[in-house]
MMTF fields as JSON, N, C-alpha, C and O atoms, coordinates in Angstrom:
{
  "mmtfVersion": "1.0.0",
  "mmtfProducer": "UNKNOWN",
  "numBonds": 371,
  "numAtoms": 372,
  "numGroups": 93,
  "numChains": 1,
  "numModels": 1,
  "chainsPerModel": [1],
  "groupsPerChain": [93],
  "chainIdList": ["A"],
  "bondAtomList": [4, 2, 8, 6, 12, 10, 16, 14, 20, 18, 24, 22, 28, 26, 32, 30, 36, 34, 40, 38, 44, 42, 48, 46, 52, 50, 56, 54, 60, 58, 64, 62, 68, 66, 72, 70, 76, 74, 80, 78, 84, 82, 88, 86, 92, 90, 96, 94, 100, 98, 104, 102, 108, 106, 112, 110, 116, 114, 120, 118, 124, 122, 128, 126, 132, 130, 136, 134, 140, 138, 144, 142, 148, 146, 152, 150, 156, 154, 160, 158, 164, 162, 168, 166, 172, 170, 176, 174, 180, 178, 184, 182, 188, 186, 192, 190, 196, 194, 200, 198, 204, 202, 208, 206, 212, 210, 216, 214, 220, 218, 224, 222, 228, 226, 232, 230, 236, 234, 240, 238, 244, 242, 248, 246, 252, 250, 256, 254, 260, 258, 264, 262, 268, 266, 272, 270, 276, 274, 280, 278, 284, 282, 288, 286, 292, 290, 296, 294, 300, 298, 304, 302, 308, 306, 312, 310, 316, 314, 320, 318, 324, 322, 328, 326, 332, 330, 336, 334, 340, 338, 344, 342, 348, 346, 352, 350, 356, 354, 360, 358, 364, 362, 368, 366],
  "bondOrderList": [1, 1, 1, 1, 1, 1, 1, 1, 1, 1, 1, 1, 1, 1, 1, 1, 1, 1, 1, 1, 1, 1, 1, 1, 1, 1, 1, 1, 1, 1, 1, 1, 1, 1, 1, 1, 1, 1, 1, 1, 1, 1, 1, 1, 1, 1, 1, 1, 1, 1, 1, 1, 1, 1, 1, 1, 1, 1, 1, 1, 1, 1, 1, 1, 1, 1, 1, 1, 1, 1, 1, 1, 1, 1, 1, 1, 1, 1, 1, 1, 1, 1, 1, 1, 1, 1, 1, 1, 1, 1, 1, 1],
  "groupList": [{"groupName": "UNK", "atomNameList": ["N", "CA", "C", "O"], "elementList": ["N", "C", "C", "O"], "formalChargeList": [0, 0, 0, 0], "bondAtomList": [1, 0, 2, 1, 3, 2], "bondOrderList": [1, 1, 2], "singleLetterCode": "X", "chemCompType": "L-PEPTIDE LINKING"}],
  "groupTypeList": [0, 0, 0, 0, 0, 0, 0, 0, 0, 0, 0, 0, 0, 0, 0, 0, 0, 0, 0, 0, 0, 0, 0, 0, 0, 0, 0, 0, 0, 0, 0, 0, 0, 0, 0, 0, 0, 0, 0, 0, 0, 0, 0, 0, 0, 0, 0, 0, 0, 0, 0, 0, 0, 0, 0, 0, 0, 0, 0, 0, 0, 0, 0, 0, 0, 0, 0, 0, 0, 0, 0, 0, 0, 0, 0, 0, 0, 0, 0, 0, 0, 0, 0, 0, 0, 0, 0, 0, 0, 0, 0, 0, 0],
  "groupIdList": [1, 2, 3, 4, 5, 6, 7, 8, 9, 10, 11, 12, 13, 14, 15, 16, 17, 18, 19, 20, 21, 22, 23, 24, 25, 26, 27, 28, 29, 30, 31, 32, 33, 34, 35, 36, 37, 38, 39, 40, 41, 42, 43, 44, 45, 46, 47, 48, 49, 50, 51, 52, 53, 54, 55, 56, 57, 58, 59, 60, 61, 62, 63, 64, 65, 66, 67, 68, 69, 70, 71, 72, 73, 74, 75, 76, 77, 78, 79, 80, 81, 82, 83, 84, 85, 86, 87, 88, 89, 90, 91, 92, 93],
  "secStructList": [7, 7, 6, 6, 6, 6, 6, 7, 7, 1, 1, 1, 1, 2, 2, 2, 2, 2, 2, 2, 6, 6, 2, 2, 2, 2, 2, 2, 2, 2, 2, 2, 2, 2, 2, 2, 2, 2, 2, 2, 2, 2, 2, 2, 2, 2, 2, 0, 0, 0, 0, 0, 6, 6, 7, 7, 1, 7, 7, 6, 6, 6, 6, 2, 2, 2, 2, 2, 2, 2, 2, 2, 2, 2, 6, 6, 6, 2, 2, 2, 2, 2, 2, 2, 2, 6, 6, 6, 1, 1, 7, 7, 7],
  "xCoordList": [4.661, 5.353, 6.443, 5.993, 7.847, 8.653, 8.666, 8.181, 9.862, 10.134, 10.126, 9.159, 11.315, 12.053, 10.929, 10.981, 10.186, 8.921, 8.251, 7.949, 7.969, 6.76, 7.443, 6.929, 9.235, 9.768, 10.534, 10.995, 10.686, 11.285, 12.566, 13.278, 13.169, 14.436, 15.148, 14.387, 16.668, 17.218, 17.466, 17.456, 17.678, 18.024, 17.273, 16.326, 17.633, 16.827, 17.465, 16.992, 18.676, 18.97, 18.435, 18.067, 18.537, 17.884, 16.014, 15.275, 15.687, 14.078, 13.691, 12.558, 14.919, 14.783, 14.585, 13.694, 15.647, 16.094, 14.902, 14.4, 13.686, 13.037, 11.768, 11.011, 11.839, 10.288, 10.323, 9.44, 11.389, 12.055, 11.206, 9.996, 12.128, 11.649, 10.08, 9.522, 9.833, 8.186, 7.496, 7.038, 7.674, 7.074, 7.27, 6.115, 7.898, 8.602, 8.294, 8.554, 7.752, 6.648, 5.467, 4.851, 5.132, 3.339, 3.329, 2.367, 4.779, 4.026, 4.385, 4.278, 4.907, 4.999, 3.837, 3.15, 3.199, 2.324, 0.754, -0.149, 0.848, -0.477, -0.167, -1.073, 1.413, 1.548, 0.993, 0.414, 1.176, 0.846, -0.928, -1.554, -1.553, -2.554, -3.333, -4.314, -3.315, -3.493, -3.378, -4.215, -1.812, -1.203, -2.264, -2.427, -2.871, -3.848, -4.976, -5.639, -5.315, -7.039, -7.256, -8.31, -5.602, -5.594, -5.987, -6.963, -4.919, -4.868, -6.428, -6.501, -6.88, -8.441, -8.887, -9.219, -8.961, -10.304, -9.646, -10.456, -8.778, -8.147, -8.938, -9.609, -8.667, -8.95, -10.261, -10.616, -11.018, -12.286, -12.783, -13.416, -12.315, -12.804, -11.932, -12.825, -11.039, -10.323, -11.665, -11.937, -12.214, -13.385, -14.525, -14.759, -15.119, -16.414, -15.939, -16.602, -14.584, -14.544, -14.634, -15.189, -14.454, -14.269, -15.667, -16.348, -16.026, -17.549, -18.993, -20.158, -18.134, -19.383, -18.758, -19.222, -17.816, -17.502, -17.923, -17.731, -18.791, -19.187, -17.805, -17.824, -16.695, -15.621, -16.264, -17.095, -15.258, -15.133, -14.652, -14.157, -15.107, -14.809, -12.999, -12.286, -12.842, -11.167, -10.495, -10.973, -8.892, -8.335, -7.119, -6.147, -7.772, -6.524, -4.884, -3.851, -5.382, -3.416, -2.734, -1.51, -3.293, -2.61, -2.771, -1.742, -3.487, -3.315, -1.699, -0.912, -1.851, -0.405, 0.622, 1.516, 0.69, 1.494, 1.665, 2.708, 0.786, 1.113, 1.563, 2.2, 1.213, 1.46, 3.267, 3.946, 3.607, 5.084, 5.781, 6.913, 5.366, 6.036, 6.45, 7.475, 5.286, 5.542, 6.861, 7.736, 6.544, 6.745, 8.55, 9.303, 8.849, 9.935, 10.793, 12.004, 9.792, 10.632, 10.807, 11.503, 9.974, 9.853, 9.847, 9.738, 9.947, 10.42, 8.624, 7.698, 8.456, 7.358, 6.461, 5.301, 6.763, 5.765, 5.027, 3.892, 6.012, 4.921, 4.13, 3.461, 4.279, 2.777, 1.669, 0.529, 1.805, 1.089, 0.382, -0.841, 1.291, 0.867, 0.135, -0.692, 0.501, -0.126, -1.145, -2.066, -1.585, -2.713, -3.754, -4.935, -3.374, -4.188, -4.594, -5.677, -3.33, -3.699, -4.935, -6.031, -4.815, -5.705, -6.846, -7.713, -7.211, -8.662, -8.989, -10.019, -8.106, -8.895, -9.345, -10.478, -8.475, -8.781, -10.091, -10.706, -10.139, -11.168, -12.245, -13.36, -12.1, -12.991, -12.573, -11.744, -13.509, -13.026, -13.508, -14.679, -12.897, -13.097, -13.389, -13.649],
  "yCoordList": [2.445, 1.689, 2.58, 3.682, 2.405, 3.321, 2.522, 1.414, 3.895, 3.476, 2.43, 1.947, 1.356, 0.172, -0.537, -1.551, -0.492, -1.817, -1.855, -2.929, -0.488, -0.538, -0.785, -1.054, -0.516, -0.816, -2.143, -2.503, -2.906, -3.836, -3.706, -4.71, -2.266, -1.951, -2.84, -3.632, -2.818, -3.102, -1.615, -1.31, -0.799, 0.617, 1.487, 1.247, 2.899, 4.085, 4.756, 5.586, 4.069, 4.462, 4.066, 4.584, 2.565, 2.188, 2.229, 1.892, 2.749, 2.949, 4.3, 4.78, 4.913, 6.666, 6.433, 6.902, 5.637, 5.325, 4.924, 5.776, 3.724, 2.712, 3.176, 2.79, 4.603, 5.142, 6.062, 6.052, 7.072, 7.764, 6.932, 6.985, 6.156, 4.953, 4.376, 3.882, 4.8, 4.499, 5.344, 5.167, 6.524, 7.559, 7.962, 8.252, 8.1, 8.14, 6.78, 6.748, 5.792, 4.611, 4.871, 4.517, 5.987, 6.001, 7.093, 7.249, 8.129, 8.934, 8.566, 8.852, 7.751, 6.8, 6.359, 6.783, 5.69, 4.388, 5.86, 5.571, 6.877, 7.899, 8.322, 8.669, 8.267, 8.44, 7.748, 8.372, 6.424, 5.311, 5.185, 4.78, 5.509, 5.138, 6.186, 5.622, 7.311, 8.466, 8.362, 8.583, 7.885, 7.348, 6.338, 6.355, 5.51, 4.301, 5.138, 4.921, 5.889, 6.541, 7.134, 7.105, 7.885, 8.608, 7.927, 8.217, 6.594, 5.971, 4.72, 3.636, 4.959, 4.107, 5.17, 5.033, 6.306, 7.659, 7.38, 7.291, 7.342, 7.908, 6.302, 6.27, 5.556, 4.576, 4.115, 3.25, 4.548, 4.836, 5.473, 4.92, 6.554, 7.878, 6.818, 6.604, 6.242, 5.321, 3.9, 3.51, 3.49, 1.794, 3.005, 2.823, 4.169, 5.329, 4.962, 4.175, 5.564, 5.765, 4.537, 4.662, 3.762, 2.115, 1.886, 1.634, 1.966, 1.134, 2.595, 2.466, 3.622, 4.337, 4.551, 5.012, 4.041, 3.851, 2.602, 2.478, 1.419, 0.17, -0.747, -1.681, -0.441, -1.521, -2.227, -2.006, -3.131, -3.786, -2.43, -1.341, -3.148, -2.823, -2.714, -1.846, -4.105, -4.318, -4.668, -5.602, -3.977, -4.431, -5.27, -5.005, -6.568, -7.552, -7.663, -8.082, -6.923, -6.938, -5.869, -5.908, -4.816, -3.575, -4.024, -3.561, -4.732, -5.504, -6.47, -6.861, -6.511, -8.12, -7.357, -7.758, -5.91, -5.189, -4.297, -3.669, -4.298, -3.535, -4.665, -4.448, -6.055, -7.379, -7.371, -7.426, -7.292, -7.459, -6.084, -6.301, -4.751, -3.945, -3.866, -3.403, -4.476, -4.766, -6.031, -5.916, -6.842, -7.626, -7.903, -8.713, -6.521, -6.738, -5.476, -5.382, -4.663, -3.957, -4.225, -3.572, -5.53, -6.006, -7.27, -7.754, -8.016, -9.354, -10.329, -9.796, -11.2, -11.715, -11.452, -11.833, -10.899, -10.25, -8.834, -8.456, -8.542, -7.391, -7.374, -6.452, -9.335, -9.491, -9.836, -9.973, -9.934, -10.046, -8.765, -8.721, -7.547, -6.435, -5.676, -4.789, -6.091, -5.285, -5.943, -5.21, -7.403, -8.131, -7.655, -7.788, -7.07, -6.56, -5.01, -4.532, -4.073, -2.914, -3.432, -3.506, -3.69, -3.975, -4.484, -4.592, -4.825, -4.954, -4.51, -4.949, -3.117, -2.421, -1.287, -0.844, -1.061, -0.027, -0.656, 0.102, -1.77, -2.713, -3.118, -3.195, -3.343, -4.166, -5.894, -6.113, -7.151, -8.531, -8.776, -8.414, -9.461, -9.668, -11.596, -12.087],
  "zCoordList": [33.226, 32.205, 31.596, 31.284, 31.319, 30.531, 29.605, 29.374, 28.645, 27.137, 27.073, 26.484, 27.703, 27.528, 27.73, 27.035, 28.2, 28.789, 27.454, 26.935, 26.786, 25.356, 23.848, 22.762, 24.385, 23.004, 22.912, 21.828, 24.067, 24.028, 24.146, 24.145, 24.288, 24.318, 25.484, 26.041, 25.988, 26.923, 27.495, 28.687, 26.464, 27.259, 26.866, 26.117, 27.402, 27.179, 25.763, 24.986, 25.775, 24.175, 22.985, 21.931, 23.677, 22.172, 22.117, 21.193, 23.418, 23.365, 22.992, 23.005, 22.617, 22.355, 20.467, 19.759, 20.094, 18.502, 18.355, 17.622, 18.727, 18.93, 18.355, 17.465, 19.586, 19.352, 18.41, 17.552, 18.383, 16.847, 15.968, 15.749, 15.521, 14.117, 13.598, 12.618, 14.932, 15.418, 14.324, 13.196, 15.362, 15.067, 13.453, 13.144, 12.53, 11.403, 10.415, 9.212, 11.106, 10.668, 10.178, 9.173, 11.63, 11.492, 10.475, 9.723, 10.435, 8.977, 7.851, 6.658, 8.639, 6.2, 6.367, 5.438, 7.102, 6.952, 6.415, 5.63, 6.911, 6.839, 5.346, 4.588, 4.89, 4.016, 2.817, 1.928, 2.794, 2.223, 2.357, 1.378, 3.456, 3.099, 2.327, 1.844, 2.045, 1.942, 0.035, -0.841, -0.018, -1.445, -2.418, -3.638, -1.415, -1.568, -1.695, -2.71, -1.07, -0.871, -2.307, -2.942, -2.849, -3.783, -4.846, -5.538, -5.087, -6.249, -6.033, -6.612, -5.625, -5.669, -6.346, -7.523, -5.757, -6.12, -8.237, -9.161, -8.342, -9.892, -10.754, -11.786, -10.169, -10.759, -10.697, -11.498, -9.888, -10.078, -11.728, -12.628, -11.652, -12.755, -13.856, -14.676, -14.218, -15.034, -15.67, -16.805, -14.254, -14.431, -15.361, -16.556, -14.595, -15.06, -16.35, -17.026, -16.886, -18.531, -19.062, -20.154, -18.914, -19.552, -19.519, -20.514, -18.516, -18.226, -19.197, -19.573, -19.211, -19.917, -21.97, -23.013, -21.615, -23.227, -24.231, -25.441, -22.952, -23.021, -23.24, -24.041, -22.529, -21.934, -20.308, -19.427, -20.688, -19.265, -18.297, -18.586, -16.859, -15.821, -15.27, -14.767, -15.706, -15.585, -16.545, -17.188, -17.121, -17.781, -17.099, -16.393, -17.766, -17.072, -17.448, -16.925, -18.874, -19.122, -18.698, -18.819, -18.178, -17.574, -16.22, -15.728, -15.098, -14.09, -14.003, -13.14, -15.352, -15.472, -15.243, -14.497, -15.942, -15.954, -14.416, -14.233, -13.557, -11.937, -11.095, -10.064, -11.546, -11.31, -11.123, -10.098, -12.352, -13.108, -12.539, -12.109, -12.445, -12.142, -10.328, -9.828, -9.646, -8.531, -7.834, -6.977, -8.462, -8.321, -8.511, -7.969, -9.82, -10.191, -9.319, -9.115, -8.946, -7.239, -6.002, -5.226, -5.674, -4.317, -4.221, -3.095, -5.216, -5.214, -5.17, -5.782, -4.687, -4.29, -3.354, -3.516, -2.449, -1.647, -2.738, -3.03, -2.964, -3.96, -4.872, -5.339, -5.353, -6.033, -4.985, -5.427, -4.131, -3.001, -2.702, -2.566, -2.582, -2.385, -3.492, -3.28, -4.635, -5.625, -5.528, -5.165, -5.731, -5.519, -4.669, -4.99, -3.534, -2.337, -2.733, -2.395, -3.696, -4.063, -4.876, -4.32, -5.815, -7.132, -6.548, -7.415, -5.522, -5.029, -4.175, -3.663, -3.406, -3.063, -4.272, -4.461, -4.796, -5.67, -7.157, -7.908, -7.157, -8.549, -7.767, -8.285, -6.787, -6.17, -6.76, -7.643, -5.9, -6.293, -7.304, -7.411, -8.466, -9.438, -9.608, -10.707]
}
């Protein structure tokens, strides 16, 4: 199988750029999840203090607010995404 067959390229140029871009994908994406692993672990030790100070588990108006801040950098999909952050990191509420 060559480049062009796995990148969809027409050429070897643009299957060179193709897999470049690739590759430079997968370390954002290790980046990002890594970013995610982080910000669960913090927000963990964040629910501990709430929940041993006898608060709730979740605060929903600082949610409204990762809601709104997302949302207002990425348009609508990023309440989508924050939606999906916020439960991995809360668990379902």
């Amino acid at each position: 199988m060559t480049a062009t067959d796995v990148t969809g390229a027409r050429t070897p140029e643009a299957a060179e750029v193709i897999t470049g871009a690739r590759e430079r994908i997968d370390a954002l994406d290790d980046r990002i999840i890594g970013l995610i692993q982080e910000r669960t672990a913090v927000s963990a030790v964040i629910q501990e203090a709430r929940i041993t100070s006898g608060g709730r588990r979740v605060n929903l108006s600082r949610e409204m607010e990762v809601l709104g801040h997302y949302r207002d950098a990425l348009g609508k999909p990023g309440t989508a995404l924050a939606l999906t952050l916020l439960e991995l990191c809360r668990g379902r509420i």
